[in-house]
C-alpha positions as CSV (number, residue, x, y, z in Angstrom):
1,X,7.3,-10.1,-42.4
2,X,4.6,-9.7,-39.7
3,X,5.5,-11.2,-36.3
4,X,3.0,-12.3,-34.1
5,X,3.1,-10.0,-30.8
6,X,3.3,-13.3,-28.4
7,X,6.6,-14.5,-30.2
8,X,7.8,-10.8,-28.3
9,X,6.1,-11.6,-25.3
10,X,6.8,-14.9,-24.9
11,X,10.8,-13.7,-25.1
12,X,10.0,-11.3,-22.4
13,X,8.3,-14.0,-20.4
14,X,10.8,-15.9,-20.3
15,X,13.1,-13.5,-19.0
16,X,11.0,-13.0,-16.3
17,X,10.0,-16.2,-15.2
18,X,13.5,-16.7,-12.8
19,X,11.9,-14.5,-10.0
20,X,8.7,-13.0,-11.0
21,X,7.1,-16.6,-9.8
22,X,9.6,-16.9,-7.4
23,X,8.8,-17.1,-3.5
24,X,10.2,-13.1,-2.3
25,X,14.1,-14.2,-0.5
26,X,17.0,-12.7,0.1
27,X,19.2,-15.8,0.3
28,X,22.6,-14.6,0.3
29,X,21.6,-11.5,0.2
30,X,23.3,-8.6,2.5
31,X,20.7,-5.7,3.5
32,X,21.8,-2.4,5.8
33,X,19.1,-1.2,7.7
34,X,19.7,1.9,9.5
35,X,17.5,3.2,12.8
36,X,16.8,-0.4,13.2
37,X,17.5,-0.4,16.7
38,X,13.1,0.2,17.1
39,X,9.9,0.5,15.2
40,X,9.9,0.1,11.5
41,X,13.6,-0.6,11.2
42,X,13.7,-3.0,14.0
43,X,10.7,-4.6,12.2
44,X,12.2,-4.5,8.7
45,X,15.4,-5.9,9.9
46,X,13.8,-8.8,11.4
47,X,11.5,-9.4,8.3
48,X,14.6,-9.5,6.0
49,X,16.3,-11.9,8.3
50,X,13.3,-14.5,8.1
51,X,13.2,-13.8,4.2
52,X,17.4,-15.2,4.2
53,X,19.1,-12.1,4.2
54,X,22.6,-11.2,6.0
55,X,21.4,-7.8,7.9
56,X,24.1,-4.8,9.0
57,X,21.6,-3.5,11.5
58,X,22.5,0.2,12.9
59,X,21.6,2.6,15.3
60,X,22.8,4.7,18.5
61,X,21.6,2.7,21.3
62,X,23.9,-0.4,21.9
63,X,20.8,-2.2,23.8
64,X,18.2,-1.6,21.9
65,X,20.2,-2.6,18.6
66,X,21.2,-5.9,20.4
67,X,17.5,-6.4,21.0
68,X,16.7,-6.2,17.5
69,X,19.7,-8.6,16.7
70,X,18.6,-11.2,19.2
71,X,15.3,-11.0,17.5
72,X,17.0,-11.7,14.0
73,X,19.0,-14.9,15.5
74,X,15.7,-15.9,16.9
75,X,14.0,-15.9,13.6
76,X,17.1,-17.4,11.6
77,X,19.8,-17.7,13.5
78,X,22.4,-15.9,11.8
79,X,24.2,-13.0,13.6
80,X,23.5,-10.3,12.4
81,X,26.7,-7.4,11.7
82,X,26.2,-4.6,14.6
83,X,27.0,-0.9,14.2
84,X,26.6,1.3,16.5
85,X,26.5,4.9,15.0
86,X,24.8,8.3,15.1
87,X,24.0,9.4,11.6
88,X,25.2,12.4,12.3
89,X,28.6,11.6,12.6
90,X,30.3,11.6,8.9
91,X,32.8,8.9,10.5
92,X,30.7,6.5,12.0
93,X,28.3,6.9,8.7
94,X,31.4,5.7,6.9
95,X,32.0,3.1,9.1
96,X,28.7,1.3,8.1
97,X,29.8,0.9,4.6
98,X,33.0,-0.2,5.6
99,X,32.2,-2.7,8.3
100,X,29.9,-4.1,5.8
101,X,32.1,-4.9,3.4
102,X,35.1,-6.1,5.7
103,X,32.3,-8.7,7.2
104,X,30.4,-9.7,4.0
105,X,32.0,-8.7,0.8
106,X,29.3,-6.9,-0.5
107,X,26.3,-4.6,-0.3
108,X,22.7,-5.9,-2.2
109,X,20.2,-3.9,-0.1
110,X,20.0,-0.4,2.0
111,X,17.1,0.8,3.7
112,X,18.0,4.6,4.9
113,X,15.4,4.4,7.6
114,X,16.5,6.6,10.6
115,X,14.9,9.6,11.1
116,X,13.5,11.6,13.8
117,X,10.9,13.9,14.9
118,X,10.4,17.0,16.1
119,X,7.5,19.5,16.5
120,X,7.5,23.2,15.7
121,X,6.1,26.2,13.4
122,X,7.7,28.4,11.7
123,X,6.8,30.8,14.4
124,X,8.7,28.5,17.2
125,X,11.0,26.6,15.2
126,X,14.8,27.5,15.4
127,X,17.4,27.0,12.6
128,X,18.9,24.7,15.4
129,X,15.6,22.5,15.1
130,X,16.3,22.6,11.1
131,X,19.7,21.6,11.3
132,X,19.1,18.5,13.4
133,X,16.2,17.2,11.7
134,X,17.6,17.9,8.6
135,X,21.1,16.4,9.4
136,X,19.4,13.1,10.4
137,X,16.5,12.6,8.1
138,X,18.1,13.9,5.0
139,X,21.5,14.9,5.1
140,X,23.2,11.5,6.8
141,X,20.4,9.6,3.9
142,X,22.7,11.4,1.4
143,X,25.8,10.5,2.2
144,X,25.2,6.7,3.1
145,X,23.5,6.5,-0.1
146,X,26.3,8.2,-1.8
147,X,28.8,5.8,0.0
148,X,27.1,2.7,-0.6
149,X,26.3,3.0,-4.8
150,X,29.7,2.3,-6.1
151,X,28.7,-1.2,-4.5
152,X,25.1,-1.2,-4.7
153,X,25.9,-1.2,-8.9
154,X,28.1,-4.1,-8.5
155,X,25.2,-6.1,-7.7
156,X,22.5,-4.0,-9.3
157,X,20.9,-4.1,-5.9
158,X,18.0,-1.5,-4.7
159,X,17.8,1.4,-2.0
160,X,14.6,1.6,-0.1
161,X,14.2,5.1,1.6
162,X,12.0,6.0,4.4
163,X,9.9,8.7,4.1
164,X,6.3,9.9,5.5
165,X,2.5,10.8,4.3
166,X,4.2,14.2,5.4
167,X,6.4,13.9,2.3
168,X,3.3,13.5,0.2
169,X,1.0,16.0,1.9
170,X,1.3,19.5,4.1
171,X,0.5,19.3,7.9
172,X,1.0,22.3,10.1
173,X,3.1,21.9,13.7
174,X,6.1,19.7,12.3
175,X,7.5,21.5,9.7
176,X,11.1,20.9,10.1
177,X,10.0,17.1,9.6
178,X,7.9,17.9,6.6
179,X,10.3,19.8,4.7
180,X,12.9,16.7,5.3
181,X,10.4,13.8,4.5
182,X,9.8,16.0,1.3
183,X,13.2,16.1,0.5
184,X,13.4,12.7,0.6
185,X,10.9,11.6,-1.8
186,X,12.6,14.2,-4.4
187,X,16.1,12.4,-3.7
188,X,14.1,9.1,-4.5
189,X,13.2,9.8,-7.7
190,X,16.6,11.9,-8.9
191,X,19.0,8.7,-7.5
192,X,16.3,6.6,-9.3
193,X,16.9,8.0,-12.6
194,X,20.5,8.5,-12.2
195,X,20.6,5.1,-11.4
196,X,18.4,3.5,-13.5
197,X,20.7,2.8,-16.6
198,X,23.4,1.2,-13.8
199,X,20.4,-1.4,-13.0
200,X,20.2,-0.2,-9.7
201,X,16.4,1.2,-8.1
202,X,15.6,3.6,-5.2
203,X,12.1,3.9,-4.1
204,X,10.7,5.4,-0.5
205,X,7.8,4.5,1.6
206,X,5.8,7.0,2.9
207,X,4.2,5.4,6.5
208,X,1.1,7.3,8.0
209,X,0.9,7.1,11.6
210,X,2.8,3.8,13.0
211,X,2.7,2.4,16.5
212,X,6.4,3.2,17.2
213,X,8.2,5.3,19.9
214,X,8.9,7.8,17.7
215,X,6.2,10.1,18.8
216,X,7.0,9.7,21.9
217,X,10.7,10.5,21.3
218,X,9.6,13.6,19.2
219,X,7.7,14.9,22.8
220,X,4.1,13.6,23.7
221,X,3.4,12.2,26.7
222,X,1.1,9.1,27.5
223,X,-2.1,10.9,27.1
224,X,-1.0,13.2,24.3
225,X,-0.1,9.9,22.2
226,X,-3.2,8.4,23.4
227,X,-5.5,11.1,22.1
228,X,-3.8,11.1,19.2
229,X,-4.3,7.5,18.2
230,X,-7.0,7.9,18.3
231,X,-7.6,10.9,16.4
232,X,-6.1,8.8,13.7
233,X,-8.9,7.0,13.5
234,X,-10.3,9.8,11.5
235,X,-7.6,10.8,9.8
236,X,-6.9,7.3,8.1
237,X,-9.4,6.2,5.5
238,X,-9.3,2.6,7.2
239,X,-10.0,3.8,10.0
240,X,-6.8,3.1,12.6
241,X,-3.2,3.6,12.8
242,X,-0.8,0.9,10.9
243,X,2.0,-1.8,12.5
244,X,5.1,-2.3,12.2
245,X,4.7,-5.5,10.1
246,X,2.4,-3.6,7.5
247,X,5.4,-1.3,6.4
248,X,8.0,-3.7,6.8
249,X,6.7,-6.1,4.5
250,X,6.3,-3.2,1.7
251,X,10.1,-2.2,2.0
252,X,11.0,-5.9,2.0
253,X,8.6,-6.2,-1.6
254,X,10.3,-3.2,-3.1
255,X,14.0,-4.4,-2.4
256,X,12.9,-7.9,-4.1
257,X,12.9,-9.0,-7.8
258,X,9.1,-8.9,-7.4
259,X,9.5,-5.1,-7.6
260,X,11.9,-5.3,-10.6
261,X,9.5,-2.7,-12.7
262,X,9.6,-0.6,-10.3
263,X,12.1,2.7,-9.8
264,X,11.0,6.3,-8.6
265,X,8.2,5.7,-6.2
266,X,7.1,6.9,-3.1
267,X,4.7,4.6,-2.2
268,X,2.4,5.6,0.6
269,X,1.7,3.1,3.5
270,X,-0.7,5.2,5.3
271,X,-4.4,3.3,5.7
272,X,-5.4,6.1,2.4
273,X,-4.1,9.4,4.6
274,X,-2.9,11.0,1.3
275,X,-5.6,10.4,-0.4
276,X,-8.4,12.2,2.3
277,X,-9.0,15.8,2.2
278,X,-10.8,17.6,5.0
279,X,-14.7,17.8,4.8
């Protein structure tokens, strides 16, 4: 007996219709962000905070991560959980997942965002460079992820990863960084398929150059970061770095039910950086 394909769809619609025309919220909802003591974490934290969400915000400078939290009670007025931790530490990595669920019971969201940045070829890099680089940006991302799934499928919740354009494309000078950011975008997709049948999704962003500190922190000066924002406004296809706000808001959509259909991606944030070739 032929059945008419909209009798299929209209099944499938209706599934869907719950949150897929639903405002993006996280009422209820509890999200880790780690680095989110400045720049894009910071900004994401805040962001899921005004969307409803109860935030774990971490990082390694006390002040700066009650900054961000005085931001968040500011913009909804629930106190936020602080943990103060270096990502290098296996304890105080541990300690996130724990003090998260001794305060709220539950995990629905983590962002692995901290990261840092360091320049160096492979003609002045050390293996001392690669170690700490590769600790933070990859190594610490493995083992909070790892930590935080058993409760992640309890809720079927979603990962969002931080990566980089550099995960997506080759630049010379950072390659310690590079080589992380690309190990990153691989982990993506392997715990998105390993996760997948548990109803749980990972996905990464991969920012272009964002007014943050963390150039600064990674060793140019004033002029040096000056020059090179502006360089970037020919090595970004609209023509100018990104904000904070225009990468927080993509994590924040890939977390949500509006990104339901979506597992595996590294979605570039970058103004069309990978996308340019040199002419």
């Amino acid at each position: 007996m032929y059945m008419p394909p909209t009798d299929i769809h209209s099944i499938h619609n209706n599934q869907l219709d719950d949150h897929h025309f639903s405002i993006m919220e996280f009422s209820g909802k509890v999200v880790i962000v780690t680095g989110a003591s400045s720049g894009i974490g910071a900004g994401a934290a805040v962001h899921f905070a005004e969307l409803g969400a109860l935030l774990t915000i971490v990082g390694r400078n006390a002040d700066k991560l009650q900054e961000t939290a005085n931001k968040i009670t500011a913009a909804k007025g629930q106190a936020p959980l602080l943990v103060k931790a270096d990502m290098n530490n296996e304890d105080d990595v541990k300690r996130i997942v724990t003090e998260t669920l001794a305060k709220y019971g539950k995990i629905d969201v983590l962002v692995n965002n901290a990261g840092v940045l360091e320049t160096g070829t492979i003609e002045n890099t050390s293996l001392e460079q690669y170690d700490r680089v590769m600790n933070t940006n990859i190594r610490a991302v493995y083992q909070l992820t790892m930590l935080a799934v058993p409760e992640l499928i309890k809720t079927k919740g979603s990962i969002v990863n931080v990566s980089s354009v550099n995960g997506i494309r080759s630049f010379p000078g950072v390659l310690a960084y590079n080589v992380s950011k690309a190990a990153v975008d691989q982990f993506t997709r392997c715990v998105a398929l390993e996760l997948a049948p548990k109803g749980v999704r990972c996905n990464c962003v991969n920012p272009g150059v964002i007014i943050t500190e963390i150039h600064k922190r990674g060793g140019m000066d004033e002029a040096t970061y000056a020059k090179f924002l502006e360089h970037s406004r020919t090595t970004h296809a609209l023509g100018r770095p990104g904000q904070v706000d225009e990468v927080s808001g993509v994590i924040a959509f890939l977390a949500s039910d509006k990104a339901s259909f979506i597992t595996g991606a590294s979605l570039p944030v970058d103004g069309g950086r990978h996308a340019m070739c040199p002419r």
